[in-house]
C-alpha positions as CSV (number, residue, x, y, z in Angstrom):
1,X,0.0,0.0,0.0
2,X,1.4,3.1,-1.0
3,X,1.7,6.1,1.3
4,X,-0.2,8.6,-0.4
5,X,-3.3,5.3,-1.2
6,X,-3.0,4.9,2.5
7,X,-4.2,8.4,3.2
8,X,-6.6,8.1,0.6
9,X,-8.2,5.3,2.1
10,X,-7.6,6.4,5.5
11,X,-9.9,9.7,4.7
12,X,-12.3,7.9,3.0
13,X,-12.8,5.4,6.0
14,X,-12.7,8.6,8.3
15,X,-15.2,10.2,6.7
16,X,-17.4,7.2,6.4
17,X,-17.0,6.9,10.5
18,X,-17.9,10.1,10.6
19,X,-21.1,9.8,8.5
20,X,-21.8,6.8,10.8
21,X,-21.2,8.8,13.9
22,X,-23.6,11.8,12.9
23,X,-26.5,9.1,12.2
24,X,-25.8,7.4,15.8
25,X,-26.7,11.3,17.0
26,X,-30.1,10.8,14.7
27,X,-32.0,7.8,15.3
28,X,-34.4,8.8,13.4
29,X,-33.0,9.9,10.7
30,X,-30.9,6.3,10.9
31,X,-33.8,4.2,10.9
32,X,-35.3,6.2,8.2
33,X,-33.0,5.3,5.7
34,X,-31.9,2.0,7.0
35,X,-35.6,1.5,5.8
36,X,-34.6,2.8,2.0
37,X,-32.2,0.6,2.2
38,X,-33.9,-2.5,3.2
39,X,-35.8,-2.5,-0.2
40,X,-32.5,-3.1,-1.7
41,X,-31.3,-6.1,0.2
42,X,-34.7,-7.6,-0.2
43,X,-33.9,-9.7,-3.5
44,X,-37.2,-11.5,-2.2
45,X,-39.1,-8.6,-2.1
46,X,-41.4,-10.6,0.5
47,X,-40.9,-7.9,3.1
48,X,-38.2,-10.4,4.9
49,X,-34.6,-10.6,5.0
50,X,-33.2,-14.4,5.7
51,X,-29.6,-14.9,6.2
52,X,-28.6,-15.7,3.0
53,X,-30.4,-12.7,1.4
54,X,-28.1,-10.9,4.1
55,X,-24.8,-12.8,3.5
56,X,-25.2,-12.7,-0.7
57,X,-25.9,-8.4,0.2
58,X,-22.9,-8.4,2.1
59,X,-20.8,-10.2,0.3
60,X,-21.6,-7.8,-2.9
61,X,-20.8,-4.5,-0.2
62,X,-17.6,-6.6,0.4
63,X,-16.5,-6.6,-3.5
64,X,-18.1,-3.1,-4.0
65,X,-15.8,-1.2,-1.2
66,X,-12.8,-3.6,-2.4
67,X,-13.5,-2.3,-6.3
68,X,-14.3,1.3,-5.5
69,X,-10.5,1.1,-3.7
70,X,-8.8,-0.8,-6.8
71,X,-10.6,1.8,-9.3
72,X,-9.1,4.6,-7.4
73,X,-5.6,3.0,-7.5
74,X,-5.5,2.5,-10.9
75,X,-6.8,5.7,-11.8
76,X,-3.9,7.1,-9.9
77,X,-0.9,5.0,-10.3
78,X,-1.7,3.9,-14.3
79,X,0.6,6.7,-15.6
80,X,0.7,5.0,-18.9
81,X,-3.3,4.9,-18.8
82,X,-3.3,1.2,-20.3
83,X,-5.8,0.1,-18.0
84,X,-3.5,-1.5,-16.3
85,X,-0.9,-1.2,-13.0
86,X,2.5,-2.4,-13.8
87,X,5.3,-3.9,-11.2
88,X,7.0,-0.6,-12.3
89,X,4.5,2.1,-11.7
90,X,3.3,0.6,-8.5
91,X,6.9,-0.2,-7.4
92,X,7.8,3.6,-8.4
93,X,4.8,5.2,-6.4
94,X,5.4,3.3,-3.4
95,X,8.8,3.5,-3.5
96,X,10.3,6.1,-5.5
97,X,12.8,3.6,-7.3
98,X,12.9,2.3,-10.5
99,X,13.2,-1.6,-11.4
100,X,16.5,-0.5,-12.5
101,X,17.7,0.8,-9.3
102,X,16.5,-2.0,-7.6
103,X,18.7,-4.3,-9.1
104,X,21.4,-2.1,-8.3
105,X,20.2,-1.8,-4.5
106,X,20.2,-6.0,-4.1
107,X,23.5,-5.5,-5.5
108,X,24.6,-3.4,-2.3
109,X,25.0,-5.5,0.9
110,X,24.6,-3.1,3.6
111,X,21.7,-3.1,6.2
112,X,19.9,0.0,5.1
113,X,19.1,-1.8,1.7
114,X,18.4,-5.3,2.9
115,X,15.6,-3.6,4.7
116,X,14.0,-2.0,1.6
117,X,14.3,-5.0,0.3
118,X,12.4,-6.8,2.7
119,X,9.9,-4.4,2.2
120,X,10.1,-4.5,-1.8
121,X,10.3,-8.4,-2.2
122,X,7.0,-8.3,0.2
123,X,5.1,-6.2,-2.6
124,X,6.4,-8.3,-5.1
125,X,5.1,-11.5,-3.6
126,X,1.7,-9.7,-3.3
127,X,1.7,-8.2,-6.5
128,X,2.3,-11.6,-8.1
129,X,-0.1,-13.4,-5.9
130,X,-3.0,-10.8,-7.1
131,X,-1.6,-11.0,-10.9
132,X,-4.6,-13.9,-11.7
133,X,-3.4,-14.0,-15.2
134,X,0.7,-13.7,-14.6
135,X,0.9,-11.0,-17.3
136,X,3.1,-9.0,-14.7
137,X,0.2,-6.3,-14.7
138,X,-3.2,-5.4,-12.4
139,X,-6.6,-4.7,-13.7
140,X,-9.3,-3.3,-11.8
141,X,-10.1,-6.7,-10.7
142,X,-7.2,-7.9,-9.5
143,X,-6.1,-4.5,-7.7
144,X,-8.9,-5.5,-5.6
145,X,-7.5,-8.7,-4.6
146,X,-3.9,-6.7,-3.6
147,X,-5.7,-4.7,-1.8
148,X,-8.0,-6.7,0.6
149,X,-5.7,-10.1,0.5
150,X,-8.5,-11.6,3.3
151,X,-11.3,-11.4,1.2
152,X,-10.0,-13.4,-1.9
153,X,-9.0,-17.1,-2.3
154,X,-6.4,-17.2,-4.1
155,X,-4.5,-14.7,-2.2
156,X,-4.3,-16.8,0.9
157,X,-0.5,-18.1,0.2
158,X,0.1,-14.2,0.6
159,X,-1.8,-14.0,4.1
160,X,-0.1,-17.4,5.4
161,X,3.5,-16.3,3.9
162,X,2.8,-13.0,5.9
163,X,1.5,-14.8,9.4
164,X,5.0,-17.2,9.3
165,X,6.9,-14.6,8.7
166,X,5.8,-12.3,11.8
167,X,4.8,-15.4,13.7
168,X,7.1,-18.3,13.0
169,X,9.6,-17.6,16.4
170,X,11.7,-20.5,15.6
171,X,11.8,-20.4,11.4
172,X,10.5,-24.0,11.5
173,X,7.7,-23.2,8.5
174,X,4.9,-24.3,10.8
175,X,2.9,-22.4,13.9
176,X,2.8,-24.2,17.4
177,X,-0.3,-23.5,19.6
178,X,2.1,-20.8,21.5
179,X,3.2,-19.0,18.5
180,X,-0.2,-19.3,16.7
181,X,-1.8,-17.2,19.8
182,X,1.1,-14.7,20.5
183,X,-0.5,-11.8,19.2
184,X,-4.2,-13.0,21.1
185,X,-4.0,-10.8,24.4
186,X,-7.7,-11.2,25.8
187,X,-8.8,-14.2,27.6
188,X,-12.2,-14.5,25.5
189,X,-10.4,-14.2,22.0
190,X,-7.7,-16.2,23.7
191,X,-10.6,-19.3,23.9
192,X,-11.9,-18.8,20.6
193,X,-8.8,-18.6,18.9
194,X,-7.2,-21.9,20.6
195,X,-10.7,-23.3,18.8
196,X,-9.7,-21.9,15.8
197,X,-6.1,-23.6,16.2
198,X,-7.6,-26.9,17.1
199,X,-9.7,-26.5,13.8
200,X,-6.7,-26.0,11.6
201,X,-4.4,-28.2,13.0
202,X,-6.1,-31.2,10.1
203,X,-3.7,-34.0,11.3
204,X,-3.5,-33.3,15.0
205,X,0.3,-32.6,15.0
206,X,0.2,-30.4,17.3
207,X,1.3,-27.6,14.1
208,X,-0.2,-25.4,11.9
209,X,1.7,-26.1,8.8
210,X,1.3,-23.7,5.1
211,X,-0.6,-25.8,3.8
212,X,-3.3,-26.5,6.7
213,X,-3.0,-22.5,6.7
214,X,-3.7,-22.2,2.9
215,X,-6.5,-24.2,3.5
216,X,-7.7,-22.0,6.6
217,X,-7.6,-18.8,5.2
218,X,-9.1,-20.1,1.9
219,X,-12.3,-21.5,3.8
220,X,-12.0,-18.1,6.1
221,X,-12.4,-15.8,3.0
222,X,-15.9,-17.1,2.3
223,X,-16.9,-16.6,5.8
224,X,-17.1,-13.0,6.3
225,X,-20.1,-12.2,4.4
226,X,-21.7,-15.0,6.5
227,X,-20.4,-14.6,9.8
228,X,-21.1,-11.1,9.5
229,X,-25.1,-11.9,8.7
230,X,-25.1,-14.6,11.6
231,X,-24.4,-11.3,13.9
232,X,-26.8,-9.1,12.1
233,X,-29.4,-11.7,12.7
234,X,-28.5,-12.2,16.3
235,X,-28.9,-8.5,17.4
236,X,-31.7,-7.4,14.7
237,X,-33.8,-10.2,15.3
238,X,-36.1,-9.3,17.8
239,X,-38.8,-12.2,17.6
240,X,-36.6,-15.1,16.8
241,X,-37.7,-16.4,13.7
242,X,-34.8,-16.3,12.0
243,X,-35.9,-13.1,9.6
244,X,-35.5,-9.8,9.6
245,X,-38.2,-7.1,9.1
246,X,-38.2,-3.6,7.9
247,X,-39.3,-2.2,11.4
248,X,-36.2,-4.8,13.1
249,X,-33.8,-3.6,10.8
250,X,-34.4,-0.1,11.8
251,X,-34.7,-0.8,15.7
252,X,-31.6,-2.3,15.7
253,X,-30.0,1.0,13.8
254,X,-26.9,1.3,15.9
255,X,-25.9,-2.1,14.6
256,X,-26.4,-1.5,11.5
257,X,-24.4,1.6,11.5
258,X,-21.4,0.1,12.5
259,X,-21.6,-3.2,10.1
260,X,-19.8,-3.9,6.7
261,X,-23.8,-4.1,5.6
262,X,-24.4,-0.4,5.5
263,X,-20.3,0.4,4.7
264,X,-20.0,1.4,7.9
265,X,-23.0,3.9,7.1
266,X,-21.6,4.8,4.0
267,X,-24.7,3.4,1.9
268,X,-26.4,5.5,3.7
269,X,-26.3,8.7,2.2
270,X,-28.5,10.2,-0.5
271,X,-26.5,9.8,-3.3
272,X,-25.6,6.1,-2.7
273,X,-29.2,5.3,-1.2
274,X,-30.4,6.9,-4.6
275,X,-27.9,4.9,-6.7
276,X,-28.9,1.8,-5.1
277,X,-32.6,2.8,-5.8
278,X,-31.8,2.9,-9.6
279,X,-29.4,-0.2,-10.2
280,X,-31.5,-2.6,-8.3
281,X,-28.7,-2.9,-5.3
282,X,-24.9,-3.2,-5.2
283,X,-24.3,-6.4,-7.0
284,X,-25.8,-4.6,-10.0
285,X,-23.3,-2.4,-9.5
286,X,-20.4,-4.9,-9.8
């Protein structure tokens, strides 16, 4: 992630929360448009939202926040303007070197330049993860992967490369239970996550190896949308029937407001409420 994209996106998410914060001040206001948007989440149109009605609108608020990010990037760091961001131009942006004088730099032993090259090799890896097609090049599409590694499958030899290298104390290639937790400081996330060990550790070793990681984080990237709608349902449902309604939705506002669902609250403004209104939704969008 480049500097200046980082405080791009780091506006953009501060203004969202800010959006989100001036709604929480509003409940009515909140609950008024959390009932515009309802209409767009009901793919039904029965009145009801069910979990995977929830889950398949979340997933496509997922992809949209990921592709509005990866349009951005490429609008600014395609200097060429083939559609397309090259090793070089992102290398350059984040940088400020050329490929050229990074050749030279591997060439130069001393400690300043191993550490940018720590840094460089770990954009490298993650720009060839994201490059789907391995034309050495990112389209909108796959900027969106670079971006948001969690959320896409096939960049989950990224994430695990990333976890042993922070985590992996003893450079064996594998996480014990200790390592595995070392960055788990609560007692309640402590408990879940030795679960989540338990669950990954396929053969009982005692180790989470790459590969039992690869498969983790592949299985974990189609959770989100899901776990996310599991908690929406939880704290929206206020009859227990396992649906949501347009007057339960709106009650629970202050959930709402802070969940990936509304973008954080983002949706919620007139121009994307509007925009929604038109296109049938966000996956229309996509």
């Amino acid at each position: 992630m480049t500097r200046h994209y980082g405080l791009l996106i780091y506006l953009l998410v501060s203004q969202a929360i800010s959006y989100s914060d001036d709604l929480h001040k509003h409940p009515f206001e909140a609950k008024d448009r959390l009932a515009r948007l309802f209409d767009s989440i009901d793919t039904f149109h029965d009145g009801e939202l069910d979990s995977n009605e929830l889950a398949a609108w979340i997933d496509s608020v997922f992809s949209r926040t990921d592709r509005k990010s990866a349009k951005e990037m490429l609008r600014r760091l395609d200097i060429d303007k083939d559609g397309y961001v090259s090793m070089a131009e992102y290398l350059s942006d984040n940088f400020g070197y050329t490929l050229q004088e990074i050749d030279a730099i591997r060439r130069d032993e001393s400690n300043e330049s191993q550490q940018i090259l720590e840094a460089v090799d770990d954009e490298i890896e993650r720009f060839t993860r994201a490059d789907m097609n391995g034309d050495e090049r990112l389209d909108a599409r796959e900027l969106a992967g670079f971006n948001s590694p969690y959320h896409y499958p096939h960049m989950a030899p990224y994430v695990v490369g990333e976890m042993l290298h922070y985590q992996d104390y003893n450079g064996d290639g594998r996480l014990g239970l200790e390592e595995y937790l070392a960055n788990s400081k609560d007692n309640e996330i402590l408990e879940y996550e030795k679960g989540q060990f338990s669950s990954i550790d396929k053969n009982g070793d005692g180790y989470a190896d790459a590969e039992e990681l690869r498969l983790h984080y592949i299985e974990e990237s189609g959770r989100y949308a899901r776990n996310e709608a599991d908690h929406l349902l939880a704290e929206s449902d206020l009859n227990s029937d396992g649906k949501l309604t347009r007057a339960e939705v709106s009650e629970a506002y202050e959930t709402w407001l802070d969940s990936p669902a509304t973008d954080h609250g983002e949706l919620l403004r007139d121009v994307n409420l509007d925009q929604l209104s038109l296109q049938g939704g966000a996956r229309d969008e996509l």
